[in-house]
Backbone as CSV, one residue per row, in Angstrom:
resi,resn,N_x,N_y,N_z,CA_x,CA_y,CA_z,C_x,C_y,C_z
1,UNK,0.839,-1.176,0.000,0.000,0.000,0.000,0.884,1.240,0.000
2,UNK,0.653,1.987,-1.017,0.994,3.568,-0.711,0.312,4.444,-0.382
3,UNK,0.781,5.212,0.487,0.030,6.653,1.211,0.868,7.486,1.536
4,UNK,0.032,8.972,0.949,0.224,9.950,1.196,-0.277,10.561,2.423
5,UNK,0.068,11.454,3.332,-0.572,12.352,4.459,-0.629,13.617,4.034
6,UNK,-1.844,14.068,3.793,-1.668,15.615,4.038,-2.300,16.305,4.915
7,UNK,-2.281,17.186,4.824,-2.678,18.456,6.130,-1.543,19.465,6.566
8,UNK,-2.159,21.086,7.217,-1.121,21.883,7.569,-0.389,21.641,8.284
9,UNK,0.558,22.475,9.322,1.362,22.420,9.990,0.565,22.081,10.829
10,UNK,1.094,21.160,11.736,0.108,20.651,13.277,-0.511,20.193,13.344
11,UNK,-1.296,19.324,12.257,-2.300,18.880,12.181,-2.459,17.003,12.061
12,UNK,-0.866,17.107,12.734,-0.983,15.367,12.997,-0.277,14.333,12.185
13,UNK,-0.033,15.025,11.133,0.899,14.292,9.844,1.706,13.503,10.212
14,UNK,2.999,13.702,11.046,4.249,13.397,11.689,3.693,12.135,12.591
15,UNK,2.825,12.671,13.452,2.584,11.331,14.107,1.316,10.204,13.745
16,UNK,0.587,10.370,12.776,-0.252,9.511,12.039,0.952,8.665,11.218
17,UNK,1.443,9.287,10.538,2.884,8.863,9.713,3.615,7.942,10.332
18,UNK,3.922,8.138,11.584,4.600,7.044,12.105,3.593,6.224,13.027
19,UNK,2.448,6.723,13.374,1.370,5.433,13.528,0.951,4.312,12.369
20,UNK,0.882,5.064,11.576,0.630,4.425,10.387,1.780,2.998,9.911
21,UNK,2.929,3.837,9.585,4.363,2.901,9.374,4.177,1.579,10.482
22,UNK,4.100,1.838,11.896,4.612,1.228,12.778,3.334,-0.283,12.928
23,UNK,1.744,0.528,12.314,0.956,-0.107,12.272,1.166,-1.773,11.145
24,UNK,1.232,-0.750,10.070,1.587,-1.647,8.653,2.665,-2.223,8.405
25,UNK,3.546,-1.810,9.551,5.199,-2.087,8.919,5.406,-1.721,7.363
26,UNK,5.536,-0.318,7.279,5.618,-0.146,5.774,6.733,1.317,6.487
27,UNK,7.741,1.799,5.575,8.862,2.595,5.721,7.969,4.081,5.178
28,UNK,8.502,4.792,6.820,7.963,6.399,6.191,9.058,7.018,5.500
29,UNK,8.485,7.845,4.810,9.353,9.072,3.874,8.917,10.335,4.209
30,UNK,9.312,11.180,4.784,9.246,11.829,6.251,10.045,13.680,5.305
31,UNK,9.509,14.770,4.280,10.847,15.213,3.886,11.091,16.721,5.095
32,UNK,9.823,16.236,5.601,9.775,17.204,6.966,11.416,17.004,7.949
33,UNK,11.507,15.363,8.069,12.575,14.923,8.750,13.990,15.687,7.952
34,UNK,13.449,15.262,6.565,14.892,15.435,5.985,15.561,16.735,6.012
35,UNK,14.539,17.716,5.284,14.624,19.257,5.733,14.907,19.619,7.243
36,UNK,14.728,19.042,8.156,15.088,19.725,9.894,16.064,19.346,10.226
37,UNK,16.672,18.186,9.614,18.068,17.632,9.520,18.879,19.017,8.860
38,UNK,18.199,19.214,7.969,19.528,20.641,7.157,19.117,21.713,8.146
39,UNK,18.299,21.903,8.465,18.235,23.133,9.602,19.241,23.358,10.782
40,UNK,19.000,22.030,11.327,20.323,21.213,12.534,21.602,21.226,12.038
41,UNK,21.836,21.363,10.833,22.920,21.123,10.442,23.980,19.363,10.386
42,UNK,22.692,18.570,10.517,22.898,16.756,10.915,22.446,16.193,9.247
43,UNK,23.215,16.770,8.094,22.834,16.597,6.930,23.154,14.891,6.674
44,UNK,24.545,14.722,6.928,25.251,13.562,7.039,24.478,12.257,7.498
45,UNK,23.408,12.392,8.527,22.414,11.526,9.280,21.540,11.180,8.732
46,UNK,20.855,11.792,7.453,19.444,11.863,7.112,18.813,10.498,6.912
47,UNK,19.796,9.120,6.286,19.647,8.090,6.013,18.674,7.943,4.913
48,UNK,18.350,8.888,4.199,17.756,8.737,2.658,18.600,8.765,2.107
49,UNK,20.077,9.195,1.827,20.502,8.923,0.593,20.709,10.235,-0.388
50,UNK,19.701,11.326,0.326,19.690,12.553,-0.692,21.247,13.330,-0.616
51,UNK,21.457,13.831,-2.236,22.473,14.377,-2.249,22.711,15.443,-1.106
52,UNK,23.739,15.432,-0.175,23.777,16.459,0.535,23.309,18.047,0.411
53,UNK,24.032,18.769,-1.067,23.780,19.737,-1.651,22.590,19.873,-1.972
54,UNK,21.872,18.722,-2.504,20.983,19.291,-2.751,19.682,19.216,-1.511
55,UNK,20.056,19.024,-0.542,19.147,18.810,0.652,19.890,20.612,1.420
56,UNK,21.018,20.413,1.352,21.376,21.771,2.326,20.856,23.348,1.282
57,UNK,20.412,23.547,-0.378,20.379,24.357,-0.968,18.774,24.485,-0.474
58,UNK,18.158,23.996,0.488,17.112,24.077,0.707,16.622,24.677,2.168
59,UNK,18.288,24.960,2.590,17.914,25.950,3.878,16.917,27.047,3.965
60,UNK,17.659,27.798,2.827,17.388,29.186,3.095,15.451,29.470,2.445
61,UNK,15.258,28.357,2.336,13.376,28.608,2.416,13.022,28.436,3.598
62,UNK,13.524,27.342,4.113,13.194,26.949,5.543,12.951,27.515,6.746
63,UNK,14.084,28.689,6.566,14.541,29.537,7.693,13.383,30.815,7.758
64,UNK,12.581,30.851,6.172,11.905,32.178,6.241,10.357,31.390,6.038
65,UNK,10.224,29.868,6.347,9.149,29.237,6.454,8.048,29.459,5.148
66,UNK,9.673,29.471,4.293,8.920,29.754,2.434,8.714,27.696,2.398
67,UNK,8.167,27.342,1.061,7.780,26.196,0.676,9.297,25.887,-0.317
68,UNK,9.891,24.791,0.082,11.028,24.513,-0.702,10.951,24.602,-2.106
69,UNK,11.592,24.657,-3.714,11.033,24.778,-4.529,10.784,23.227,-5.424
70,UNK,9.818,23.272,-5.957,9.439,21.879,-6.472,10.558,20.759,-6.528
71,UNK,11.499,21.628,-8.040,12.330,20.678,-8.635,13.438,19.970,-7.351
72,UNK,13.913,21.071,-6.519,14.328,19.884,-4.868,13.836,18.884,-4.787
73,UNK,12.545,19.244,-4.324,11.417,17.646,-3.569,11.223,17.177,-4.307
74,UNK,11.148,17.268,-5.982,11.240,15.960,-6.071,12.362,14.842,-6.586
75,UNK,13.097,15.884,-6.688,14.532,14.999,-6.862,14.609,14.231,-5.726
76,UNK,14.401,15.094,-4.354,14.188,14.280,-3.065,13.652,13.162,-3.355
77,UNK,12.843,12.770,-3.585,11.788,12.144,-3.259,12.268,11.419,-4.647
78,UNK,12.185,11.319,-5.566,12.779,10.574,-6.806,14.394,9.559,-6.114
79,UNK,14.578,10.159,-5.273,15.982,9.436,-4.940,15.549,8.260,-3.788
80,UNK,14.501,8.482,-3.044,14.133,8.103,-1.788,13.104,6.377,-2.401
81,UNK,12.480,6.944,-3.850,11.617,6.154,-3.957,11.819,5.448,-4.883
82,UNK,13.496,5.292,-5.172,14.015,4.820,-5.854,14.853,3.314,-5.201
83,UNK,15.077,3.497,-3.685,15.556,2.759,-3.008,14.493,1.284,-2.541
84,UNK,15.517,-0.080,-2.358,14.600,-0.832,-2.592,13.823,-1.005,-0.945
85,UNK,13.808,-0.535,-0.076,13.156,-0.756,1.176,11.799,-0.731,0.765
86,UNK,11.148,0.386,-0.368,9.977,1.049,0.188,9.157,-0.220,-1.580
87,UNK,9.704,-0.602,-1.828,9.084,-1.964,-3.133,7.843,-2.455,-2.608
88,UNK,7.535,-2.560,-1.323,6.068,-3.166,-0.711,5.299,-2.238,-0.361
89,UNK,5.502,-1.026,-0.352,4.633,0.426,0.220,5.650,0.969,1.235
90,UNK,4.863,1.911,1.412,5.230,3.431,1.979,4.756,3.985,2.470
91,UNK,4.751,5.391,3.258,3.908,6.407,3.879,4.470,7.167,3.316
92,UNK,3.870,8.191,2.663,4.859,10.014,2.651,4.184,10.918,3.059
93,UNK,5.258,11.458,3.773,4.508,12.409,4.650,5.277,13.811,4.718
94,UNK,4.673,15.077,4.055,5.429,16.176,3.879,5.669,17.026,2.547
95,UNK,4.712,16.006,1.756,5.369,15.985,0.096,3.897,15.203,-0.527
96,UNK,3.249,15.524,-1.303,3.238,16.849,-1.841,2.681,18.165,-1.203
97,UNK,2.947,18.695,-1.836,2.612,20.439,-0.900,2.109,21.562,-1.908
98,UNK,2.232,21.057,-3.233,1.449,21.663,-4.284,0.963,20.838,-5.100
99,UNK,-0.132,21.538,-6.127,-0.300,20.790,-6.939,0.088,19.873,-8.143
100,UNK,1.262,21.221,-8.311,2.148,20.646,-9.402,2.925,19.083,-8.712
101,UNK,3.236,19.405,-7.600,3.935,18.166,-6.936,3.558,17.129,-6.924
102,UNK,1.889,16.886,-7.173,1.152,15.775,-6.584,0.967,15.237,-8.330
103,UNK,1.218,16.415,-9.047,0.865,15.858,-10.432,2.288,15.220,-10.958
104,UNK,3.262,16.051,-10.660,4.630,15.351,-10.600,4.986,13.875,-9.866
105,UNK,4.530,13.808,-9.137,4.695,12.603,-7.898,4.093,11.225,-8.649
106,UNK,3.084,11.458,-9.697,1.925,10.911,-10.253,2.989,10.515,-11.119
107,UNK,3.795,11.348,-12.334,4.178,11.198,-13.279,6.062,9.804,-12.819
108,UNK,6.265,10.670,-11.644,7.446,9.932,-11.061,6.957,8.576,-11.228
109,UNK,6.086,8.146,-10.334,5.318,6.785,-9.640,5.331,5.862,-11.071
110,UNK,4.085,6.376,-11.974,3.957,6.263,-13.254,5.685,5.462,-14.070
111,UNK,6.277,6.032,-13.582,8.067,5.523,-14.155,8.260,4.457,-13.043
112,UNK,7.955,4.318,-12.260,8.814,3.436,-11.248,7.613,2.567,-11.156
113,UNK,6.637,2.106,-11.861,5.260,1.321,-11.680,4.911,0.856,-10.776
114,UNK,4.522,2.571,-9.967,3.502,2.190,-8.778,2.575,3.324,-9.701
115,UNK,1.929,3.337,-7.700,0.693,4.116,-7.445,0.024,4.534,-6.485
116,UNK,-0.376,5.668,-6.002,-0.787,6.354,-4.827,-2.287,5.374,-4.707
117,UNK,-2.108,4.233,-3.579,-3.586,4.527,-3.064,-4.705,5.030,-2.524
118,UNK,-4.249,5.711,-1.432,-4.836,6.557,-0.873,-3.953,8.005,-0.434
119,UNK,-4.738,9.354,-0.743,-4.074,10.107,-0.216,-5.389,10.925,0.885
120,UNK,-4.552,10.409,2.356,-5.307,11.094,3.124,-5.093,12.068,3.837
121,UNK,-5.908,12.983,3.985,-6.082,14.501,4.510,-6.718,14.347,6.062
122,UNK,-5.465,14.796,6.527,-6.079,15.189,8.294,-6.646,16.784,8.456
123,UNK,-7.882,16.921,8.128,-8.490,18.134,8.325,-8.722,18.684,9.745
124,UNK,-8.035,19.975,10.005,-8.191,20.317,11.374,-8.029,22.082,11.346
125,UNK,-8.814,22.586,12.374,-9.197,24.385,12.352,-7.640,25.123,12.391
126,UNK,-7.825,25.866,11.567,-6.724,26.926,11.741,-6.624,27.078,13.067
127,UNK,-6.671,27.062,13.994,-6.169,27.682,15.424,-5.576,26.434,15.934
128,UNK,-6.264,25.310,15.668,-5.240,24.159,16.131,-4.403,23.748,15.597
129,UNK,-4.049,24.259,14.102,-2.810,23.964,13.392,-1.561,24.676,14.075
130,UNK,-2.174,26.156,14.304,-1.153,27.566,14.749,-0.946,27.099,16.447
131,UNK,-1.861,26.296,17.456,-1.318,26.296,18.567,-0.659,25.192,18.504
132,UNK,-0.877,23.989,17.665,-0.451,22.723,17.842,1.525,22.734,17.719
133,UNK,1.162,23.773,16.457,2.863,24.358,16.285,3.845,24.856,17.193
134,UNK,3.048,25.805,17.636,4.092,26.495,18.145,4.354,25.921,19.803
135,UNK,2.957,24.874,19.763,3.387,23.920,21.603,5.097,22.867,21.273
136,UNK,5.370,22.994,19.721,6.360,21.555,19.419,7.605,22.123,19.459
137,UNK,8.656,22.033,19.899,9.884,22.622,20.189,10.762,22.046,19.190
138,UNK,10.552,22.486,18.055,11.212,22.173,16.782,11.403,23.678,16.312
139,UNK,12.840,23.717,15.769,13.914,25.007,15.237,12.828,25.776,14.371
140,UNK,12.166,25.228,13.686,11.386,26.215,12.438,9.729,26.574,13.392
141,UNK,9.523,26.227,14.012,8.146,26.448,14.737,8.528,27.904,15.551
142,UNK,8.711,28.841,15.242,8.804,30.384,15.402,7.350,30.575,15.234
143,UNK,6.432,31.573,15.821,4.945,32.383,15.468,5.187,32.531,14.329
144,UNK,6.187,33.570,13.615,5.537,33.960,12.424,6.180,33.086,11.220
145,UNK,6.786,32.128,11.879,7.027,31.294,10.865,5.585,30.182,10.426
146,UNK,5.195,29.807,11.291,4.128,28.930,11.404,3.056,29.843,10.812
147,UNK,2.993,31.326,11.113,1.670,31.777,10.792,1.798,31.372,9.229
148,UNK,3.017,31.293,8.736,2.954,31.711,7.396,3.194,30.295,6.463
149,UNK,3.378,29.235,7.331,3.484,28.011,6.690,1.343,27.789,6.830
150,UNK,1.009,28.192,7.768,-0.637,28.308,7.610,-1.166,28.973,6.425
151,UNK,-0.511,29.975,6.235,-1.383,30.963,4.886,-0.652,29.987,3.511
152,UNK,0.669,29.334,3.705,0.837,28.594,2.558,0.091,27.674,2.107
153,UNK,0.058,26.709,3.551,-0.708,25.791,3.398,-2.040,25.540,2.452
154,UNK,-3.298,27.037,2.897,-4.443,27.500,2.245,-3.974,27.269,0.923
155,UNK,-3.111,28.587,0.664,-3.044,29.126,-0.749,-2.203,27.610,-1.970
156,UNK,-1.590,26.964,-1.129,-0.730,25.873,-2.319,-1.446,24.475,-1.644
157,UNK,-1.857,23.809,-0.631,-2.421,22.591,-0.257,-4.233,22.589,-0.576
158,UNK,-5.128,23.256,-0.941,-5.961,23.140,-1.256,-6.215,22.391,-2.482
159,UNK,-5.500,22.838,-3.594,-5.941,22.451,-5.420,-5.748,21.160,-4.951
160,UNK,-4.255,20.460,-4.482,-4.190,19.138,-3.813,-5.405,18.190,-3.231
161,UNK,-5.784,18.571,-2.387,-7.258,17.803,-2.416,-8.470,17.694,-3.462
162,UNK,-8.142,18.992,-4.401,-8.751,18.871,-5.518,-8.254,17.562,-6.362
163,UNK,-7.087,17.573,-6.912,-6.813,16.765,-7.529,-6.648,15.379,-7.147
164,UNK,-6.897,15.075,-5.869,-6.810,13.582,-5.645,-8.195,13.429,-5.339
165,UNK,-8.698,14.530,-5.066,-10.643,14.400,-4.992,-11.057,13.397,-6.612
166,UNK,-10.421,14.795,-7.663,-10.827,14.097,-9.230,-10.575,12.525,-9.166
167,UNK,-8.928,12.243,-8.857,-8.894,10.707,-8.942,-9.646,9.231,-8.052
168,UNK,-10.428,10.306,-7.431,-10.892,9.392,-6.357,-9.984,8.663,-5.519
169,UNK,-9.044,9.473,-5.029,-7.910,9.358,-4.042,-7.776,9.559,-3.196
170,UNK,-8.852,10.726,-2.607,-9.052,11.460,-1.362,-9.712,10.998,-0.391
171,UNK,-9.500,10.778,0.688,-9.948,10.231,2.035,-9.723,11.480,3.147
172,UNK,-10.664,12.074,3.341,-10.684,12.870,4.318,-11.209,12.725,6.204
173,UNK,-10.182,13.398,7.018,-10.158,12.441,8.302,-10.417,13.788,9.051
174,UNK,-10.999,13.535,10.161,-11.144,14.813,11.517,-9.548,14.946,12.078
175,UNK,-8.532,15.325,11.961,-7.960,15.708,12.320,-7.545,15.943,14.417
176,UNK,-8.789,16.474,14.269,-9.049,17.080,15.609,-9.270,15.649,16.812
177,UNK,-9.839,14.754,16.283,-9.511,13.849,17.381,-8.335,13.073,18.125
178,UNK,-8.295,12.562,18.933,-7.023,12.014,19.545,-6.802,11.010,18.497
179,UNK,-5.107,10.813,19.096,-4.156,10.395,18.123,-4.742,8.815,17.303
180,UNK,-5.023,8.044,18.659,-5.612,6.768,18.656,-7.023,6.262,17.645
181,UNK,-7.675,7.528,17.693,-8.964,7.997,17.234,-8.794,8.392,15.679
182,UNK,-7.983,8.860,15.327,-7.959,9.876,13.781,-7.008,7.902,13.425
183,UNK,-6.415,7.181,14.122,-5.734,6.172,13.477,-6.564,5.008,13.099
184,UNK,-7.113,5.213,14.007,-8.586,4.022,13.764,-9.433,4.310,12.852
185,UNK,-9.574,5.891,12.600,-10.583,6.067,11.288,-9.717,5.951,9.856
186,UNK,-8.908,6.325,10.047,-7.849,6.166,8.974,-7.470,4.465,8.485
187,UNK,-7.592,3.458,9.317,-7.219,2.316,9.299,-9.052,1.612,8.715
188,UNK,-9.963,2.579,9.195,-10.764,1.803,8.658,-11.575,2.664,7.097
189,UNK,-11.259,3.209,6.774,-10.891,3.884,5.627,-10.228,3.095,5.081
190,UNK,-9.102,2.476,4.830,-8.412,2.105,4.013,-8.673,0.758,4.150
191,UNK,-9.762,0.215,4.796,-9.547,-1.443,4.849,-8.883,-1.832,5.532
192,UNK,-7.912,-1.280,6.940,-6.979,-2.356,7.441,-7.506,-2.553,9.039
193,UNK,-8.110,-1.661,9.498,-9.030,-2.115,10.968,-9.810,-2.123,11.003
């Protein structure tokens, strides 16, 4: 099985992602991880494989809580899903973040003969995205960094649910419930609880 996570900042991604993995035994792809690694400056650690350079030329969005630019992620992610761990499924979580990405991601997959089964959306209120953030003691979770990964989110993660809406890809989840709760609906969504 492949899956995507989406949703804004705070809204559960990170740890559905690794509920999910730990559930299915299937390997997350995390580029949230990979990117906070170049923030830390722990590029060397990342254990994907991504060219260093081209993971560290991706600071300086990070730092001003801009959206990395396409052709990065998906080289990222072209390198990651190229490796043979993830041949039985996957989670990704972090990626896509636009539309073009998700149509790109499509076209990648398409070459490497897979396919997104489900891409699910943890829907949850702007105020719990913005407090959920800034409670997590991670380097990029600044106020006005977060405010503004929120207004990205709107303006570039919306068409995204459009387009996996069209493919009948979209699985949409409450967000807002406990962790245990949004995993169980998610698991029975997809057929596995």
């Amino acid at each position: 099985m492949k899956l995507v996570i989406l949703g804004g900042s705070g809204s559960g991604k990170s740890t559905q992602a690794q509920r999910l993995c730990k559930y299915l035994d299937m390997p997350l792809i995390s580029t949230g991880e990979i990117l906070r690694e170049t923030i830390s400056g722990n590029q060397s650690a990342n254990g994907y494989g991504e060219p260093n350079d081209l993971v560290s030329s991706a600071k300086p969005y990070l730092e001003k809580g801009e959206l990395v630019p396409d052709e990065m992620m998906i080289e990222c992610i072209k390198v990651r899903l190229s490796q043979l761990d993830v041949n039985c499924g996957w989670i990704l979580e972090g990626y896509p973040r636009t539309a073009f990405q998700a149509e790109e991601l499509d076209f990648l997959l398409d070459s490497l003969g897979q396919k997104i089964d489900w891409a699910i959306y943890l829907q949850v209120p702007e105020a719990v995205m913005v407090s959920r953030s800034l409670g997590r003691s991670l380097p990029d979770d600044q106020p006005e960094i977060v405010q503004r990964r929120v207004e990205l989110f709107y303006d570039c993660t919306i068409p995204i649910l459009e387009y996996y809406d069209r493919r009948r890809r979209l699985l949409t989840i409450n967000g807002d419930d406990s962790p245990e709760q949004v995993q169980h609906n998610i698991l029975s969504l997809i057929g596995d609880g």
